[in-house]
C-alpha positions as CSV (number, residue, x, y, z in Angstrom):
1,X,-7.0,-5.5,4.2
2,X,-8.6,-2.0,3.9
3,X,-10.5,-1.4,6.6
4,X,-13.7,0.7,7.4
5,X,-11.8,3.6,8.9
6,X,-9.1,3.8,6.3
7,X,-9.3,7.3,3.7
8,X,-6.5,6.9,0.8
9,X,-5.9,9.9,-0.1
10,X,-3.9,11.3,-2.8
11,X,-3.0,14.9,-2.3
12,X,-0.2,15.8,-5.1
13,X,-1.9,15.9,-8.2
14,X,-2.1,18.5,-11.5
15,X,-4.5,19.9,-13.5
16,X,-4.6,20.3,-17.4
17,X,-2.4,23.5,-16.9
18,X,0.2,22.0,-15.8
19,X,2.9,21.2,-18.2
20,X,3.0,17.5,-20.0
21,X,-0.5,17.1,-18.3
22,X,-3.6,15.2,-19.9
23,X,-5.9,18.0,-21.4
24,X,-8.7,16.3,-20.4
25,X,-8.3,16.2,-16.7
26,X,-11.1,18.2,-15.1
27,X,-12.4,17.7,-11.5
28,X,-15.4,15.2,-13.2
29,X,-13.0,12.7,-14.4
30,X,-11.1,12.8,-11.3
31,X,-13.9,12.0,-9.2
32,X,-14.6,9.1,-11.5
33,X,-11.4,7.3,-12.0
34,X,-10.3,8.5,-8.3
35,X,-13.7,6.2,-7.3
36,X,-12.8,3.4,-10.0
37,X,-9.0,3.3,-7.8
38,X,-10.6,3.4,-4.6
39,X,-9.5,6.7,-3.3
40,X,-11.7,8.8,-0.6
41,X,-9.6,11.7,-1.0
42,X,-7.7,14.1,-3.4
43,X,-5.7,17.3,-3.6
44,X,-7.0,20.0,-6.1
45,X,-3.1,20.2,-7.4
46,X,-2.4,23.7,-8.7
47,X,-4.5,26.5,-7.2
48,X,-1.7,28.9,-7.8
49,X,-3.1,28.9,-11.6
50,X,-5.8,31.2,-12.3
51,X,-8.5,29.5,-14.5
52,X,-7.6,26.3,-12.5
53,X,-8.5,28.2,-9.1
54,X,-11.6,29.7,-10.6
55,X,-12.8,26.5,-11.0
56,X,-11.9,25.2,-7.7
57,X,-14.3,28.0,-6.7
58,X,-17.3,27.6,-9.2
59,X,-16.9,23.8,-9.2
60,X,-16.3,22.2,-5.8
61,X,-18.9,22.8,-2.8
62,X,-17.8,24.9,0.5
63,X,-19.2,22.6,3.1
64,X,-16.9,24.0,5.7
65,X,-14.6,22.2,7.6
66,X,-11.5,23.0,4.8
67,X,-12.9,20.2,2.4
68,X,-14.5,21.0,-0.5
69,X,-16.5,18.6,-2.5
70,X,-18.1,17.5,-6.2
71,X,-20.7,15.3,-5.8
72,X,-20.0,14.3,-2.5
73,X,-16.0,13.2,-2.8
74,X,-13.5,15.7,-0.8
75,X,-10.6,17.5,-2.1
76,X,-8.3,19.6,-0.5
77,X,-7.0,23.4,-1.8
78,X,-3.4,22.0,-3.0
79,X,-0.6,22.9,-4.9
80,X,2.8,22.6,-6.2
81,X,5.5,25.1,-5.9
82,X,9.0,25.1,-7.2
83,X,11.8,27.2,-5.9
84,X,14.7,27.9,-8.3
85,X,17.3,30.3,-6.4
86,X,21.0,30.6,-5.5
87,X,22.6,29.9,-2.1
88,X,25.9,28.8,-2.4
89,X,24.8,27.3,-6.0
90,X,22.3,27.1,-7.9
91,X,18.8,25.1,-5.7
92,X,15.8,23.6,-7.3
93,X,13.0,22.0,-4.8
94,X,9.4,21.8,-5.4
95,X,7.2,22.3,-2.6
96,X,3.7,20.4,-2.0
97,X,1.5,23.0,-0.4
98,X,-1.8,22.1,1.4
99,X,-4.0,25.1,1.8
100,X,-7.6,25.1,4.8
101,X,-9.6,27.6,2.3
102,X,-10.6,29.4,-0.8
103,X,-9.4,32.1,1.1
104,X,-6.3,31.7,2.2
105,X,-5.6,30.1,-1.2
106,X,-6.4,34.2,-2.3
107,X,-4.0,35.0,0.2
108,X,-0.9,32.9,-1.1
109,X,-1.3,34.0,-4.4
110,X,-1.8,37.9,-4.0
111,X,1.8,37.2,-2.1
112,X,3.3,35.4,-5.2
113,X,1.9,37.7,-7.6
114,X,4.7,40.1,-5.5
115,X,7.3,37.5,-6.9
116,X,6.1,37.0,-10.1
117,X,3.6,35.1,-12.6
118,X,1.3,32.9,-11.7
119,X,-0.3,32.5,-15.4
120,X,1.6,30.2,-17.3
121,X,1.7,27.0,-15.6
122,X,0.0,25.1,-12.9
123,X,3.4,24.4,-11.0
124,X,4.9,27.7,-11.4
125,X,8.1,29.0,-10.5
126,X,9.6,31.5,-8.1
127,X,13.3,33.0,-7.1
128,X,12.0,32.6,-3.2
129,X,14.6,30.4,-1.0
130,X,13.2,27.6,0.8
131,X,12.9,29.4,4.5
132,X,11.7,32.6,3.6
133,X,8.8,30.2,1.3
134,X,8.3,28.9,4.8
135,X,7.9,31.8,6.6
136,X,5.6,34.2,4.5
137,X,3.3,31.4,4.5
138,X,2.9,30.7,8.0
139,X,2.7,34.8,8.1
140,X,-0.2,34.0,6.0
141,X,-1.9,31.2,8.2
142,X,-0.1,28.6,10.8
143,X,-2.9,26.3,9.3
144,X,-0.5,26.1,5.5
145,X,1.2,23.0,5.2
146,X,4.5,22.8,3.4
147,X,5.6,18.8,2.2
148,X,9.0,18.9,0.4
149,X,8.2,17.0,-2.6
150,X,9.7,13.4,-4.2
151,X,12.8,14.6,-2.4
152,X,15.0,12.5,-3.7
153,X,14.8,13.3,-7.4
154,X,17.9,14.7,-8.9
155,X,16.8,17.8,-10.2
156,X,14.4,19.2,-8.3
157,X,14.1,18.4,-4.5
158,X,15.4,18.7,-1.5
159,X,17.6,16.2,-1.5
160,X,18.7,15.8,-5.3
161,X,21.8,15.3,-6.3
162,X,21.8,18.0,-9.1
163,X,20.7,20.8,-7.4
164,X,19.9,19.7,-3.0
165,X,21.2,20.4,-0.3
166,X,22.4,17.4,2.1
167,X,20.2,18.3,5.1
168,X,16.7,20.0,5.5
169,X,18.0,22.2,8.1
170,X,20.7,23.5,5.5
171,X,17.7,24.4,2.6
172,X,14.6,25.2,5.6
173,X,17.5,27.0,7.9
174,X,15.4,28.8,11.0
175,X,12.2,27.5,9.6
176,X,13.1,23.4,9.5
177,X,10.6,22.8,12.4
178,X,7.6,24.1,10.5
179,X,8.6,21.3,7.9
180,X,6.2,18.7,9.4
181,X,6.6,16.0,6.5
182,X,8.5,14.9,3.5
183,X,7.4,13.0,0.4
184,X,9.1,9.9,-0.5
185,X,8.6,10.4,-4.9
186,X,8.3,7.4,-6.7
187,X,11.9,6.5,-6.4
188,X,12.4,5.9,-2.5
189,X,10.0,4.7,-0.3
190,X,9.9,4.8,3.8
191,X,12.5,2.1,4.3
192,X,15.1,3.6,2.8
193,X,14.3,7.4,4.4
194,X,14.3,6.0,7.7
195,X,18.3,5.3,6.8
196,X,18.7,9.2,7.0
197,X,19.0,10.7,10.9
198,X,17.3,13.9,9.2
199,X,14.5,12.8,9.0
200,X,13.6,10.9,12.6
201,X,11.5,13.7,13.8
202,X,9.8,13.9,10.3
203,X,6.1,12.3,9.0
204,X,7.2,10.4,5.4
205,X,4.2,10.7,3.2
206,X,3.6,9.6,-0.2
207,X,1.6,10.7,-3.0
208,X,1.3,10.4,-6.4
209,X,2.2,13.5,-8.3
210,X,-0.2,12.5,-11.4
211,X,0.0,14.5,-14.3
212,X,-2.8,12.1,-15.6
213,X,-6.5,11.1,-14.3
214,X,-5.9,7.2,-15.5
215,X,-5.7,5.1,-12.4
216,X,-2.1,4.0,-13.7
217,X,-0.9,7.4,-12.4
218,X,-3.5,8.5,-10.2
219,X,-3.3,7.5,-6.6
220,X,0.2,5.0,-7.7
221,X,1.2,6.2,-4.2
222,X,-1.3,7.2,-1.6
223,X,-1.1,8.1,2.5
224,X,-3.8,6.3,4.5
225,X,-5.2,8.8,7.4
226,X,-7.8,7.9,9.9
227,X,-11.3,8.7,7.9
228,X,-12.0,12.0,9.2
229,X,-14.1,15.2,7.5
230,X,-12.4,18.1,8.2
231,X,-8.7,19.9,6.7
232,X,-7.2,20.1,10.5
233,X,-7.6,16.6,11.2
234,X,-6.2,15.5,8.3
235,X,-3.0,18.2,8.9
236,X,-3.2,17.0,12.8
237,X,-2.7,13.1,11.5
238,X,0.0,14.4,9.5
239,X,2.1,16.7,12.1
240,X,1.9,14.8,14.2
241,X,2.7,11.3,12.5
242,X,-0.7,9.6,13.5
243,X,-1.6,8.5,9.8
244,X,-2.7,4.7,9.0
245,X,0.2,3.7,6.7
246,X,1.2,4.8,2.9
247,X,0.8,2.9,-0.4
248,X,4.0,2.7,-2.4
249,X,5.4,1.3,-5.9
250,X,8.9,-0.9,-5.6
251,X,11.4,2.3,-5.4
252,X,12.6,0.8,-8.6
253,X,9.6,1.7,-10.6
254,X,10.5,5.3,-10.0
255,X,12.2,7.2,-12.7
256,X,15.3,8.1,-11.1
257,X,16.1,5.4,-9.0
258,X,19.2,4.1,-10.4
259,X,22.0,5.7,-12.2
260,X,22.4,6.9,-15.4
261,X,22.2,8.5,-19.1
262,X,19.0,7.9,-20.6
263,X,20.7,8.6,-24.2
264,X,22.9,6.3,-23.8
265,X,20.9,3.3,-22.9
266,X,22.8,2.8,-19.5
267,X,22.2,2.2,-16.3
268,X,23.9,0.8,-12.8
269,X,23.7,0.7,-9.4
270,X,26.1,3.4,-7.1
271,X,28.3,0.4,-6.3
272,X,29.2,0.5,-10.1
273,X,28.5,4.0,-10.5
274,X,31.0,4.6,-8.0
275,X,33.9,2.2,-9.8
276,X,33.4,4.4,-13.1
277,X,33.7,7.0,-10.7
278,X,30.3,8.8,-12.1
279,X,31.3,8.7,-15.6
280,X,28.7,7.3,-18.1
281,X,31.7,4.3,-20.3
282,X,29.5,5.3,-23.3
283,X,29.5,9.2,-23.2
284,X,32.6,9.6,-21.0
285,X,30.0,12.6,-19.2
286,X,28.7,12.3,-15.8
287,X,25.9,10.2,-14.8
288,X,22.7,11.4,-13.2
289,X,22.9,9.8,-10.3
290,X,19.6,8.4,-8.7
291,X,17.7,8.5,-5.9
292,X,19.4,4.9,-4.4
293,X,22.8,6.3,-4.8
294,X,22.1,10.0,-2.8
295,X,20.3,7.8,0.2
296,X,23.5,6.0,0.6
297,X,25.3,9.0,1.0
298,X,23.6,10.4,3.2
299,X,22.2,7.6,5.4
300,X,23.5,7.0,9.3
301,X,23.8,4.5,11.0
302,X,22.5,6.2,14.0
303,X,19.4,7.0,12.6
304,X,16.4,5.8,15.3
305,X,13.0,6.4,13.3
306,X,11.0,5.2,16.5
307,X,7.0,5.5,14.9
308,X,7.6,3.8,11.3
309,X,4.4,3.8,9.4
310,X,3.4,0.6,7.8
311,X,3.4,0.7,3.8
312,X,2.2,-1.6,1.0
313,X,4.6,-2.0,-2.1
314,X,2.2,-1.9,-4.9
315,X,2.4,-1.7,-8.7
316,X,-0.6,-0.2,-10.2
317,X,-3.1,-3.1,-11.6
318,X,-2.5,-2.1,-15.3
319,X,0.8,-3.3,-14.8
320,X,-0.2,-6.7,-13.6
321,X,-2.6,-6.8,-16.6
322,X,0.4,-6.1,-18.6
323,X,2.4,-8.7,-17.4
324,X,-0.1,-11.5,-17.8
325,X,-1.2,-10.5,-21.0
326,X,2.4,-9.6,-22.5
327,X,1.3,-6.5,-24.7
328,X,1.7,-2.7,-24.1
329,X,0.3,-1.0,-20.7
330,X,-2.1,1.5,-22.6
331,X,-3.1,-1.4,-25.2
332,X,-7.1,-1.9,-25.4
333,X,-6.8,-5.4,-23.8
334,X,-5.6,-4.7,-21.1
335,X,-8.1,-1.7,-20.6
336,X,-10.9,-4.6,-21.5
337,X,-9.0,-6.8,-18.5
338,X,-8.8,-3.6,-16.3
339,X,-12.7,-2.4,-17.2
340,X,-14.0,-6.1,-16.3
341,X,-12.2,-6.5,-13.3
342,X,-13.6,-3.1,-11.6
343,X,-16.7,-4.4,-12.3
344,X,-17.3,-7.7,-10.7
345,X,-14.8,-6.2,-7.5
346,X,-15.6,-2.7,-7.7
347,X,-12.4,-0.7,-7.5
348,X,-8.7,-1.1,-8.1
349,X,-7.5,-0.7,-4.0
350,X,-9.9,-3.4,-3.6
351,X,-8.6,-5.6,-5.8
352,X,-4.8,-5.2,-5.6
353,X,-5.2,-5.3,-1.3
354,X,-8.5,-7.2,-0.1
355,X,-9.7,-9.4,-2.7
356,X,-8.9,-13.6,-2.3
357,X,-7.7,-16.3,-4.5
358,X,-10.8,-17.8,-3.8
359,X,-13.1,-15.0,-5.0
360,X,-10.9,-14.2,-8.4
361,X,-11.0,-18.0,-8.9
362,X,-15.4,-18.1,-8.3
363,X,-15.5,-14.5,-10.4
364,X,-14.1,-17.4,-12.9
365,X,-11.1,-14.8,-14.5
366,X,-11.1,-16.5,-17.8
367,X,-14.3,-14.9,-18.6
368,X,-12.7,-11.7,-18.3
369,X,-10.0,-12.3,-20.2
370,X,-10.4,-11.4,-24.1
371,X,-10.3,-13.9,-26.7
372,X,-7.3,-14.9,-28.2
373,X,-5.3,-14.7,-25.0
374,X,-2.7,-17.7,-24.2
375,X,-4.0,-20.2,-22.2
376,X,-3.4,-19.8,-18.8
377,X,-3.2,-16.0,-18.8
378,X,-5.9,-16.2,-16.1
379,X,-4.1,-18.0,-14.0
380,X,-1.0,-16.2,-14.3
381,X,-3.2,-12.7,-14.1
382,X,-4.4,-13.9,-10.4
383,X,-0.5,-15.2,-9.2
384,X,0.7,-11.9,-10.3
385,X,-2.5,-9.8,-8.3
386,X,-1.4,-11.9,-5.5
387,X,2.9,-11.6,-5.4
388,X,2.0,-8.1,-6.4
389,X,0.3,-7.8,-2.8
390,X,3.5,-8.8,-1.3
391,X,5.7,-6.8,-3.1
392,X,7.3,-9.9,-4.9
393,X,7.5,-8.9,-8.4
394,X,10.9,-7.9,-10.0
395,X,11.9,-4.5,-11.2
396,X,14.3,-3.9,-13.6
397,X,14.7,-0.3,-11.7
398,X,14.5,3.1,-14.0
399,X,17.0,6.0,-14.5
400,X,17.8,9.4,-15.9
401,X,13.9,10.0,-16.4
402,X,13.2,6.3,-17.7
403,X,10.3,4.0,-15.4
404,X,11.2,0.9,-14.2
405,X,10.2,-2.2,-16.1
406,X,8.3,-4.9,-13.9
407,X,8.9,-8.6,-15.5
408,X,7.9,-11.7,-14.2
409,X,10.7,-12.9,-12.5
410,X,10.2,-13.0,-8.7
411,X,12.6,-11.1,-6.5
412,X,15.1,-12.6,-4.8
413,X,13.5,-12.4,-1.0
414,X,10.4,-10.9,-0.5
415,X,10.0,-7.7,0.7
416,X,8.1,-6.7,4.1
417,X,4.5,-5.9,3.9
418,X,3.2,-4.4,7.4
C-alpha cells in the first residue's frame, strides 16, 4: 500500500533531444502524465544538451534546496552519459548522473566541452574511461552522484556482455567507492543483483530510462525514498541505502533479458544458449546474450547482501488493459480504459498497488469498459490488476532488443512481493 511518506521517483529520463525520443516531451507534459502515474519526483534527463539545459533554467523554479520545480512538482538536474573508450578492448557504459544545481550542472559541461560536443544529442558521448569520469566530477563537487546505468544490458553497461567488464572495481579502478549505487535496467531486477558479491556494499536502484512521457514508459521502474525536499537527502537515502523500496517490471519484460538474434526470430535461455554453445541454429553467428545469462556468470554463492530493499514487480497498467481487452497496447480502447480508470482512482500507482477488489467492483468496471468488448472483460480487467500486484502474470521474456510479451497465463509460483 503506498503510504503517506512514500516519494516515487523516477530519475533517468530524456528529453526530445535525445535520440528515438517523443518530440513532444517538454517539462509540461511530464508534470502531467508523471501526476496521472503517481510519481512525486523526476530527473530532468539530459542537462548536458544545450537548448535542453536552457530550459531547465528558464522553465523550472530555483527554490533552493537542489530541487527545482514547475508548478510545484520537483525535478532533479540529471543526465545521461555514455563512455565509449579502450582498455584492454573496446568499453561502452552509460552513466546516470545526478547533479545539486544549475551551477554545477555549468560546471560539468564547461569540463566535457574539453572532451568534446555536447550539441548533438541529449545522451552524448565521450572517449573518458569510467574512473577518471569519476574523478573529474567529484573534483567538480563531492555532492555529483554517478549511478552505472541498466548495467546489465549487452551493449552498453557496466556489466554487458558485449562490451563490460566483469567487476566494477575492474571499469571504476581507484574510484569504485565513490560508485554509491547501480541501476538494475529493465532486464534484471534486485533479486537477481543480490546473486553478485560485487555488489553487497552497493544501493540497487531502479528507474525508468523513458524516452517517452506516456505512463507506459514513464516511471515503468521507480525507487521509493522517504518524502523529503531537498537534493542531499535524497543522495543521503541513496549512499547510504536508506530508500523505501523500488518498483520493478518482471526482468523478462526487459529487452535483453534472454538470449538471442532479433533477425532471426530466436530466442532461449543460457541453459540452451550454452548447449548451442552461443551460436544462433538459424544464422550459425553468435547470439547476444542477455542480461539472465551474464548474472549467472558472474553470480557467487558467497554473496551476503545484508539490507535488501523491498520491491514490487509491476507491469505498467496499459499492459493489463491490453491483456483484458486483447488488442494492441497503443490502441484507442485501451487509452479509453486507461483515461476512465485514472479518473474514478486518480492515478496509475494507485491503482496497480492500493486499490481493492471491492472498490474496482463498486466503481462497477463495466461502465468503463467500451462497447463492443467481450463479455467478461471487466472481470478479467480487475483479476489481471490484481495477479499483476503480485507479480503473477507470465512473461514470454524479450531478447536482442525485443520487449517481453505478457499473456495471460499465470506463472508457475508466484513471485515475492515485500
Amino acid at each position: 500500500m503506498i503510504q503517506p511518506n512514500w516519494m516515487i521517483s523516477d530519475l533517468h529520463i530524456h528529453s526530445r533531444f535525445s535520440q528515438a525520443c517523443s518530440r513532444n516531451i517538454t517539462f509540461e507534459n511530464l508534470v502531467k502524465w508523471a501526476k496521472i502515474k503517481g510519481l512525486h519526483l523526476l530527473g530532468t534527463g539530459d542537462f548536458t544538451h544545450p537548448i535542453w539545459f536552457e530550459e531547465i533554467k528558464s522553465k523550472l523554479e530555483d527554490r533552493g534546496e537542489g530541487l527545482y520545480y514547475l508548478d510545484d512538482f520537483p525535478f532533479i538536474i540529471s543526465g545521461e552519459i555514455s563512455l565509449i573508450y579502450t582498455q584492454e578492448r573496446g568499453r561502452r557504459i552509460h552513466l546516470v548522473v545526478l547533479v545539486p544545481s544549475v551551477e554545477v550542472a555549468e560546471k560539468i559541461n564547461s569540463y566535457l566541452d574539453t572532451k568534446g560536443r555536447r550539441d548533438y544529442d541529449g545522451r552524448p558521448i565521450f572517449k573518458i574511461p569510467g574512473n577518471e569520469f569519476v574523478r573529474e566530477m567529484k573534483k567538480i563537487s563531492t555532492e555529483i552522484e554517478i549511478i552505472p546505468a541498466h548495467i546489465w544490458t549487452p551493449w552498453f553497461s557496466v556489466f554487458g556482455s558485449k562490451s563490460g567488464f566483469d567487476s566494477l572495481k575492474e571499469c571504476f579502478k581507484e574510484e569504485v567507492d565513490n560508485v554509491y549505487a547501480i541501476e538494475t535496467g529493465m532486464s534484471s531486477d534486485p533479486e537477481m543483483n543480490w546473486k553478485i558479491k560485487d555488489l553487497e556494499n552497493k544501493s540497487i536502484v531502479s528507474f525508468s530510462d523513458s524516452h517517452s512521457f506516456w505512463p507506459f514508459r514513464l516511471g515503468r521502474e521507480a525507487t521509493i525514498f522517504r518524502r523529503c525536499d531537498s537534493y542531499r537527502e535524497i543522495i543521503k537515502q541513496i549512499r547510504e541505502n536508506d530508500f523505501i523500496a523500488t518498483i520493478e517490471t518482471d526482468p523478462a519484460y526487459g529487452k535483453y533479458h534472454w538470449d538471442g538474434h532479433r533477425a532471426c526470430n530466436f530466442s532461449c535461455n543460457p541453459k540452451k544458449s550454452k548447449s548451442l554453445d552461443g551460436i544462433c541454429p538459424v544464422c550459425k553467428k553468435p547470439l547476444t546474450i542477455g542480461v539472465e545469462y551474464r548474472v549467472e556468470e558472474l553470480s557467487d554463492s558467497g554473496s551476503d547482501h545484508k539490507n535488501k530493499k523491498p520491491f514490487y514487480t509491476l507491469l505498467p497498467l496499459h499492459e493489463i488493459i491490453t491483456l483484458a481487452l486483447g488488442v494492441s497496447m497503443q490502441s484507442k480502447k485501451v487509452w479509453e480504459v486507461y483515461n476512465n480508470l485514472i479518473k474514478e482512482f486518480d492515478n496509475e500507482f494507485n491503482i496497480l498497488l492500493n486499490v481493492q477488489r471491492e472498490e474496482l467492483v463498486k466503481a462497477n468496471v463495466d461502465t468503463l469498459i467500451p462497447k463492443g468488448a467481450q463479455e467478461g472483460t471487466s472481470g478479467k480487467l480487475i483479476a489481471l490488476i490484481l495477479r499483476n500486484r503480485k507479480g503473477n502474470i507470465k512473461i514470454q521474456p524479450g531478447f536482442d532488443g525485443e520487449y517481453g510479451v505478457a499473456q495471460i497465463g499465470e506463472v508457475e509460483e508466484q513471485k515475492r512481493l515485500f
